[in-house]
C-alpha positions in Angstrom: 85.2 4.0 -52.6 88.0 5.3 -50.3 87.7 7.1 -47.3 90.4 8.8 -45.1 89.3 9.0 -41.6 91.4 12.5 -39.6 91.5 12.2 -36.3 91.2 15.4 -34.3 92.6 15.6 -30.9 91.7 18.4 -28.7 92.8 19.2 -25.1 90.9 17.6 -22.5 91.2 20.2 -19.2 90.9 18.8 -16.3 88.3 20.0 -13.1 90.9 22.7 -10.9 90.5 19.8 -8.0 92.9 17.4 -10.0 95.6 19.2 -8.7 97.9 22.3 -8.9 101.8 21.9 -9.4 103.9 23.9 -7.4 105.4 25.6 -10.8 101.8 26.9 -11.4 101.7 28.4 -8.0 104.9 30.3 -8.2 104.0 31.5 -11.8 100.6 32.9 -10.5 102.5 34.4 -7.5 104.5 36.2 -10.0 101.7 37.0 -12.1 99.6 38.7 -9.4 102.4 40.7 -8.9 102.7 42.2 -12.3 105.9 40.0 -13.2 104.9 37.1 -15.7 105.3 37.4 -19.1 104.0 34.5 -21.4 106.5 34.6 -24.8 103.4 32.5 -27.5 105.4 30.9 -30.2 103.9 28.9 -32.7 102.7 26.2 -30.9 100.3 28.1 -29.3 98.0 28.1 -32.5 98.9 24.5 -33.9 96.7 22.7 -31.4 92.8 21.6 -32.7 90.7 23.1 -33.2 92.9 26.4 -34.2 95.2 24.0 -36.6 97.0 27.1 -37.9 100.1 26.0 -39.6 104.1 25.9 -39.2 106.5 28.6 -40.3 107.1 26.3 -43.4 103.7 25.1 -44.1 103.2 29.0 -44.5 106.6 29.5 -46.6 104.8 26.7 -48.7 101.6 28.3 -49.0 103.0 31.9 -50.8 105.5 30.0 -52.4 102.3 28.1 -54.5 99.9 30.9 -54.7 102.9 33.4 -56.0 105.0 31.0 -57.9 102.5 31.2 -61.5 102.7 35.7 -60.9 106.4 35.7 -60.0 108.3 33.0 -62.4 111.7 34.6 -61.1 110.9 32.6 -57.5 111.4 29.1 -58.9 113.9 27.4 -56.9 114.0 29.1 -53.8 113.8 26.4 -50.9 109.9 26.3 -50.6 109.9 25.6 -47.5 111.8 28.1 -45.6 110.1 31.7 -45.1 112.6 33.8 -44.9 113.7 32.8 -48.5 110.6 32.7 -50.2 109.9 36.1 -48.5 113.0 38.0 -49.6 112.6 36.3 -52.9 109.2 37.8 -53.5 110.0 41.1 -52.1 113.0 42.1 -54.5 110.4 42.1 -57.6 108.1 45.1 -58.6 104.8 45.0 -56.4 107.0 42.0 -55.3 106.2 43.3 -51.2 102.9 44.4 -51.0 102.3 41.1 -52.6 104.0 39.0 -50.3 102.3 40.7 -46.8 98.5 40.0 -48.7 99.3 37.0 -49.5 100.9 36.2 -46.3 98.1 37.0 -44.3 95.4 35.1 -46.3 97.7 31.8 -46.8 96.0 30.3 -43.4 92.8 31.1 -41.0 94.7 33.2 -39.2 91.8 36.1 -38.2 89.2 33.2 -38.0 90.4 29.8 -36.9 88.7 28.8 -33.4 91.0 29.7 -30.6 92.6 26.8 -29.0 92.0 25.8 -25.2 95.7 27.9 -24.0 94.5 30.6 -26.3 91.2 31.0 -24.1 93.0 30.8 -20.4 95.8 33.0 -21.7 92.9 35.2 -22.7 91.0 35.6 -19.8 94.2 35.6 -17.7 95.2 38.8 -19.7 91.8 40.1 -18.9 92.2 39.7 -15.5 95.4 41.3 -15.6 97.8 38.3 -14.2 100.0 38.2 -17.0 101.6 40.2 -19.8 101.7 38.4 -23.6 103.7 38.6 -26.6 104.2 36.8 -29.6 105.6 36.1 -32.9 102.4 34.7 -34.7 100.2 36.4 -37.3 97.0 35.5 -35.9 94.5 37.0 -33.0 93.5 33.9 -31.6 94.5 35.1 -28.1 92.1 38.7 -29.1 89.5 36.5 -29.9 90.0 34.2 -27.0 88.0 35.9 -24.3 84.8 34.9 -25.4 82.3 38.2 -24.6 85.5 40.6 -24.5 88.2 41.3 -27.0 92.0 41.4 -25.6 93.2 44.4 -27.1 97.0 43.7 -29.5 99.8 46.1 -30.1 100.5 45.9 -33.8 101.7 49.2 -34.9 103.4 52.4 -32.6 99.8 53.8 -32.8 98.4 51.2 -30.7 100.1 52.2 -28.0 98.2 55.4 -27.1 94.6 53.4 -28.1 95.0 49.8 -26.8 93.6 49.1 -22.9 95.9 47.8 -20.3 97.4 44.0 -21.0 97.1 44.1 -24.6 98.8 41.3 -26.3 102.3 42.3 -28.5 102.5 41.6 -31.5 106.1 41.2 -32.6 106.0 39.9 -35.7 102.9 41.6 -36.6 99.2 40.7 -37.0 97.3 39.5 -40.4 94.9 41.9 -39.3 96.7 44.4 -41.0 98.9 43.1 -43.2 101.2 46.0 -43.5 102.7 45.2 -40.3 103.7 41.8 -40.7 107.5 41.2 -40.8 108.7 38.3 -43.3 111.8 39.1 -45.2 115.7 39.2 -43.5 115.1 43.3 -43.7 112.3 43.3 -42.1 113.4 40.9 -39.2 116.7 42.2 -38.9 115.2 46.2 -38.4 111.9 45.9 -36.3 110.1 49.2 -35.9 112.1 50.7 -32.8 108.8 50.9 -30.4 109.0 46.4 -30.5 112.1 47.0 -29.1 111.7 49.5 -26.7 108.2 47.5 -25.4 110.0 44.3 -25.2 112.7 45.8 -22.9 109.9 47.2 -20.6 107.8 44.3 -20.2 110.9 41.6 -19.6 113.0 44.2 -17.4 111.9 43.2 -14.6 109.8 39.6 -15.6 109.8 36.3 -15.6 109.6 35.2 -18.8 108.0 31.9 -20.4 108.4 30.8 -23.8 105.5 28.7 -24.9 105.1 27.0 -28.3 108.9 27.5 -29.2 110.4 24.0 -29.4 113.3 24.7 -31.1 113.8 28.5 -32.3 113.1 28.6 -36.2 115.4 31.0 -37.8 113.0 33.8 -38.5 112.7 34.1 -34.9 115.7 33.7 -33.4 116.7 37.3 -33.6 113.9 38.3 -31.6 114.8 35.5 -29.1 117.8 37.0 -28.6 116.9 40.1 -28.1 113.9 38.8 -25.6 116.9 36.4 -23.6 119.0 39.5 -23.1 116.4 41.9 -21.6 115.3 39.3 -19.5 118.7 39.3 -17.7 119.5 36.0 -16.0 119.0 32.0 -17.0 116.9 32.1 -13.5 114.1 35.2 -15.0 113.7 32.7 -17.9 111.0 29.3 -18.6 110.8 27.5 -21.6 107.9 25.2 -22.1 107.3 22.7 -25.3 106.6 18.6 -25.2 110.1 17.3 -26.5 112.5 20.5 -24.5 114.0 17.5 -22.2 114.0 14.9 -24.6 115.8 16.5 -27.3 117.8 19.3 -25.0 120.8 18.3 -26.1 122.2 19.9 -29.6 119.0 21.8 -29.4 119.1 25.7 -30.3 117.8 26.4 -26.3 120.5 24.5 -25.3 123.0 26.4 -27.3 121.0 29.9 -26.1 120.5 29.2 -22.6 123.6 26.4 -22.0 123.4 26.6 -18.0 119.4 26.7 -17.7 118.4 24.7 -14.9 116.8 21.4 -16.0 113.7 22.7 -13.8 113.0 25.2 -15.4 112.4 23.6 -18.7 108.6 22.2 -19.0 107.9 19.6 -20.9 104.5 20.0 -21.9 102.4 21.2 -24.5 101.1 25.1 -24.4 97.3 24.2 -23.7 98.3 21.9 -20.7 100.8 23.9 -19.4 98.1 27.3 -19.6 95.6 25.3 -18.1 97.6 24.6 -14.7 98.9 28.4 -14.8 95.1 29.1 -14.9 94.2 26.7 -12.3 97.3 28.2 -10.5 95.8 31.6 -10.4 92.0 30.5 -9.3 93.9 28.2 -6.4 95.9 31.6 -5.2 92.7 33.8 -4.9 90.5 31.2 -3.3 93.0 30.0 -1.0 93.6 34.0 -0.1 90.2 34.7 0.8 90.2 31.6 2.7 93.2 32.3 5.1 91.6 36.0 5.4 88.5 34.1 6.9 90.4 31.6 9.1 89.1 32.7 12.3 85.7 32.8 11.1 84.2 29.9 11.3 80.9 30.0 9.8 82.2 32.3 6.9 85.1 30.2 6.4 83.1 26.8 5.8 80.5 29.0 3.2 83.6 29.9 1.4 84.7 26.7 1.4 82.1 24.9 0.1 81.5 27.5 -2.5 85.6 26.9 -3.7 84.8 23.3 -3.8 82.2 23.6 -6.2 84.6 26.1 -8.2 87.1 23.4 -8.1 85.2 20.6 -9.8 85.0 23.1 -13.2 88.5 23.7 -15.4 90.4 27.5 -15.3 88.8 28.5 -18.2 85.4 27.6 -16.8 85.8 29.3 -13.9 87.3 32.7 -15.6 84.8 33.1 -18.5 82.1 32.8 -15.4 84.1 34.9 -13.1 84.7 37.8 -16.2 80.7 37.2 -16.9 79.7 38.3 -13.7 81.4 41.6 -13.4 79.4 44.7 -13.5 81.0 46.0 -15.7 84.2 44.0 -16.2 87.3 46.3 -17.3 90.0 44.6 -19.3 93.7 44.2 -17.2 91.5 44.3 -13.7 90.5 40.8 -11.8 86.9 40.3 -11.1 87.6 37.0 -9.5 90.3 38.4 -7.3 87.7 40.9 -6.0 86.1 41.8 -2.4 82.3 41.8 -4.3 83.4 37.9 -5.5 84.1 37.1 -2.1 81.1 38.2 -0.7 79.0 36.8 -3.7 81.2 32.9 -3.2 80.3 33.2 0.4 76.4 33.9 -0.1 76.7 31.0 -3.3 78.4 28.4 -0.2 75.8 29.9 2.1 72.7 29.2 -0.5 74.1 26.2 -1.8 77.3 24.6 -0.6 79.2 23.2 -3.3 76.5 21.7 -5.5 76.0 23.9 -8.4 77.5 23.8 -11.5 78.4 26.7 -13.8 76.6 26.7 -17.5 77.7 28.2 -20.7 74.9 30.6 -20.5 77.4 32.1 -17.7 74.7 31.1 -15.0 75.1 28.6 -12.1 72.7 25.6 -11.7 71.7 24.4 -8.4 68.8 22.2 -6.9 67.1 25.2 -6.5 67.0 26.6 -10.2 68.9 28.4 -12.2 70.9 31.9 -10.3 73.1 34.2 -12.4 75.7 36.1 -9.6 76.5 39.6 -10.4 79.6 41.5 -8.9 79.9 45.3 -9.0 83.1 46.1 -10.2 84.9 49.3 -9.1 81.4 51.7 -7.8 78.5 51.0 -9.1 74.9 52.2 -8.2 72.5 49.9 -7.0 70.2 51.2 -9.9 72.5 50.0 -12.5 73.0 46.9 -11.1 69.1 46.4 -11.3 69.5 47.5 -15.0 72.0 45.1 -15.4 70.0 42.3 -14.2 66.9 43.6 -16.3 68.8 43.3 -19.1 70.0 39.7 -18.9 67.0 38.7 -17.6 65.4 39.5 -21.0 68.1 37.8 -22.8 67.6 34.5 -21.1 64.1 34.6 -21.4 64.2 34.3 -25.1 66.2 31.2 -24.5 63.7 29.7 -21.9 65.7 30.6 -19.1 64.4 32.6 -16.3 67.1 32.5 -13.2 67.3 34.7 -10.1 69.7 37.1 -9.7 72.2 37.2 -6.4 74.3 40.2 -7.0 77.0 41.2 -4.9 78.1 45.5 -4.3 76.8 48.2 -5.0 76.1 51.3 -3.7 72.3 53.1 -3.1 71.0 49.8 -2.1 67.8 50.0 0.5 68.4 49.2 4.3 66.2 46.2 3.4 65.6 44.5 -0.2 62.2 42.7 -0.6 62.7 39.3 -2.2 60.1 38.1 -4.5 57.3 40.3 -4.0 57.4 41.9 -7.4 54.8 43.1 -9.9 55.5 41.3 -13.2 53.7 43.7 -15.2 56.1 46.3 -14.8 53.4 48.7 -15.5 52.1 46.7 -18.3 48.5 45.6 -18.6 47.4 42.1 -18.3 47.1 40.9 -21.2 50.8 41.6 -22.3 51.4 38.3 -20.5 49.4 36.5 -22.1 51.9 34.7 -24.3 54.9 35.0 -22.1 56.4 37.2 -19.4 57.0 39.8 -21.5 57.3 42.2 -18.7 59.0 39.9 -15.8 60.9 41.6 -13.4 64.2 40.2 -12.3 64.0 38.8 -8.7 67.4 39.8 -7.0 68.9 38.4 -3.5 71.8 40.6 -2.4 75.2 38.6 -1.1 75.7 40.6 2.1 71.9 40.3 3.2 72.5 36.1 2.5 75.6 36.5 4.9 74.2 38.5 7.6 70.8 36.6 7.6 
C-alpha cells in the first residue's frame, strides 16, 4: 500500500514579550489614529488551516465543473480567470452560472480562518484599522471568534453595516451576485467601490498584504487603490519574496521609487501578528507613562503587562474583546480607562502570574477569575447580570471562577465579598446535585486599588 504523508504548516505566534519592531509601532500609531488601512490580497487566505486557493487554482476549478455544460469553453487558458470567466459569461445562463459556480469552487464561507485573519479581526473590532480586499471569502467576518466583523458587499451595506466593516472589492461568495469575475465586470465596479476606496485611502496609510505580485484581475483596482493613496511614502507592501524578486516585478513597475523600507518581506500572518503585538505594546505602554509618578500603581500595572506580554496579540484581544460589557464593534475595550483599572487590580491580586484560558478567563494560583470591563455606562445591576450569566455557563463546564469586574455605575459605597446565599431563594435541596443556584462572587477593580 502507498501512503502520501501532507504536511501542514501553521503559524506559530510568538508571546508579545519576543519583541516589537519599530514598523509595528509606527503602524499602530497610525492606526490608533484612524489612518491604517490593511489592502488583504490573496495571501491572506492561503495560509493553513484556511488553505483557500490561488486566482488560478479557482480559474481551474469552474473551468472543470462548467467545461461538460458549456462545450463552447474548450480551449480557453484554464488557468487564467479572467478568461475562463468571460468565456462562460457570453453563453445563455452563461453568467449566473459562472458567479454559483464561482462561489462554491472553494471553502470560501467555511474554511477556518487563518492566524492574520484572527488579529486583523479583532483589530477591526477594536477599531485600529480599516480593511479591504479582493477575496471572495469572509474569513476576516468569521475571524473574531464571539463577534462577527461586519463586510461591505453591496451599496446597501452601507446604511446597515457597523463601524470598521471590512470592503469587499471584489465581492463576497456570500452572495454570489456580487462577485466580479469577467473583464466587464472588473473594468466597471459598482461606483460606491470607488467612491469608498477614495474615502478610506485619502487620507491613509495603506498596506498591501498577500499581494506578491499583482495578478491581472486585480491590477486595475491596484491602480486605482495606488492613486488615491497619493504618495510612494502613504504606501506598504508586505509579501515573503517582495525583496527578493523586486526587480522586474509588477510593484516595481507600479511603485518604481518605493523606498526599500517600506517593502516587508514577510508573510501576512507574521506580519499581522507584530501589527497586533504593536497595538497591545502602544496601550500598555500608554497607561504606563500616565502612571509614572505613581509608584505603587505603576509597578501593579506593570506586573499585570508582564503577564499580558507572555501570551500572543490575538490571545490577548480575543480576552481583551471577551471582557467587555458589552463590547461594541469599531470601539477598543483594551484601550479603555475600565481595562486600566481592571489590569491594575489583576497586578495588584496577582502580579504577572496568571495565564489567560480559551474559556476567556484568567488562571492564577488562586483559582480561576473572569475580569469584566463596563464598556461605555453600564449599571452596576447589569454587570451583576452579566456575571450571573457566565457564571452559569461555566458551571456546566466544571468551571466556577470569581468575577473582578471593573466600572459601572450604581455600585454600593461598599461591596461584600463572599458572603453570599447560594440558594438564591431556592430551597435546599436544589443543590443537592450541583450549585444549581450559585451566585457569582464579584471583587470590584477600584475597591482592589484603594484597599
Amino acid at each position: 500500500m502507498i501512503t502520501t504523508t501532507i504536511k501542514i504548516v501553521l503559524h506559530q505566534p510568538e508571546p508579545i514579550d519576543a519583541g516589537v519592531p519599530a514598523y509595528a509601532v509606527a503602524l499602530a500609531e497610525l492606526g490608533r489614529a484612524g489612518r491604517l488601512v490593511i489592502y488583504g490580497g490573496a495571501g491572506i487566505s492561503l495560509a493553513e488551516p484556511a488553505g483557500l486557493p490561488t486566482g488560478a487554482a479557482v480559474a481551474k476549478g469552474i473551468y472543470d465543473r462548467l467545461r461538460d455544460a458549456f462545450p463552447a469553453i474548450a480551449g480557453v487558458n484554464e488557468h487564467d480567470l479572467v478568461a475562463v470567466a468571460d468565456a462562460v459569461a457570453v453563453l445563455a445562463s452563461g453568467e449566473e452560472a459562472l458567479r454559483l459556480t464561482a462561489a462554491r469552487v472553494a471553502e470560501f464561507t467555511s474554511a477556518t480562518p487563518t492566524y492574520g485573519h484572527r488579529v486583523l479581526a479583532l483589530l477591526l473590532l477594536e477599531g485600529v484599522v480599516e480593511a479591504m480586499t479582493t477575496n471572495w471569502d469572509d474569513c476576516i467576518e468569521r475571524g473574531g471568534g464571539g463577534e462577527r466583523v461586519s463586510s461591505i458587499v453591496t451599496e446597501h451595506d452601507l446604511l446597515h453595516v457597523a463601524p470598521r466593516a471590512v470592503l469587499k472589492i471584489h465581492g463576497c461568495a456570500t452572495q454570489p451576485a456580487s462577485l466580479l469575475i469577467t473583464s466587464a465586470h472588473l473594468a466597471s465596479p459598482p461606483s460606491w467601490v470607488s467612491d469608498q476606496t477614495r474615502a478610506r485611502l485619502g487620507t491613509a496609510v495603506v498596506v498591501f498584504v498577500g499581494i506578491g505580485d499583482v495578478a491581472g484581475y486585480v491590477r486595475v483596482r491596484i491602480e486605482e487603490a495606488l492613486a488615491d493613496a497619493g504618495p510612494p511614502a502613504n504606501v506598504r507592501i508586505v509579501s515573503p519574496g517582495i525583496n527578493d524578486g523586486w526587480d522586474g516585478s509588477q510593484w516595481a513597475e507600479l511603485l518604481p521609487n518605493l523606498d526599500p523600507q517600506q517593502r516587508i518581506a514577510m508573510t501576512a500572518d507574521a506580519f499581522l501578528e507584530k501589527v497586533g503585538s504593536g497595538f497591545v505594546h502602544i496601550v500598555l505602554a500608554s497607561v504606563a507613562a500616565e502612571l509614572g509618578a505613581e509608584a505603587e500603581l505603576a509597578a501593579y500595572f506593570h506586573a499585570a503587562s508582564s503577564g499580558l506580554r507572555t501570551h500572543d496579540p490575538a490571545t490577548v484581544l480575543q480576552w481583551a474583546r471577551h471582557t467587555g460589557v458589552v463590547a461594541e464593534p469599531g470601539s477598543s475595550v483594551l484601550d479603555s480607562p475600565a481595562m486600566s483599572s481592571a489590569l491594575l487590580a489583576v497586578g495588584k491580586l496577582f502580579g504577572p502570574n496568571f495565564t489567560l484560558t480559551r474559556e476567556g478567563t484568567i488562571e492564577t494560583d488562586e483559582g480561576q477569575y473572569e475580569v469584566l470591563v463596563a464598556v461605555g455606562t453600564q449599571s452596576a445591576s447589569r454587570l451583576r447580570r452579566e456575571a450571573q450569566n457566565r457564571l452559569e455557563r461555566h458551571l456546566g463546564n466544571g468551571i466556577e471562577p470569581k468575577f473582578l469586574v471593573s466600572g459601572g455605575v450604581g455600585w454600593p459605597a461598599a461591596e461584600p465579598v463572599g458572603d453570599h446565599d447560594i440558594l438564591g431563594g431556592g430551597l435546599p435541596g436544589d443543590v443537592v446535585d450541583g450549585p444549581i443556584n450559585a451566585t457569582a462572587e464579584i471583587l470590584r477593580a477600584e475597591l482592589v486599588i484603594a484597599g
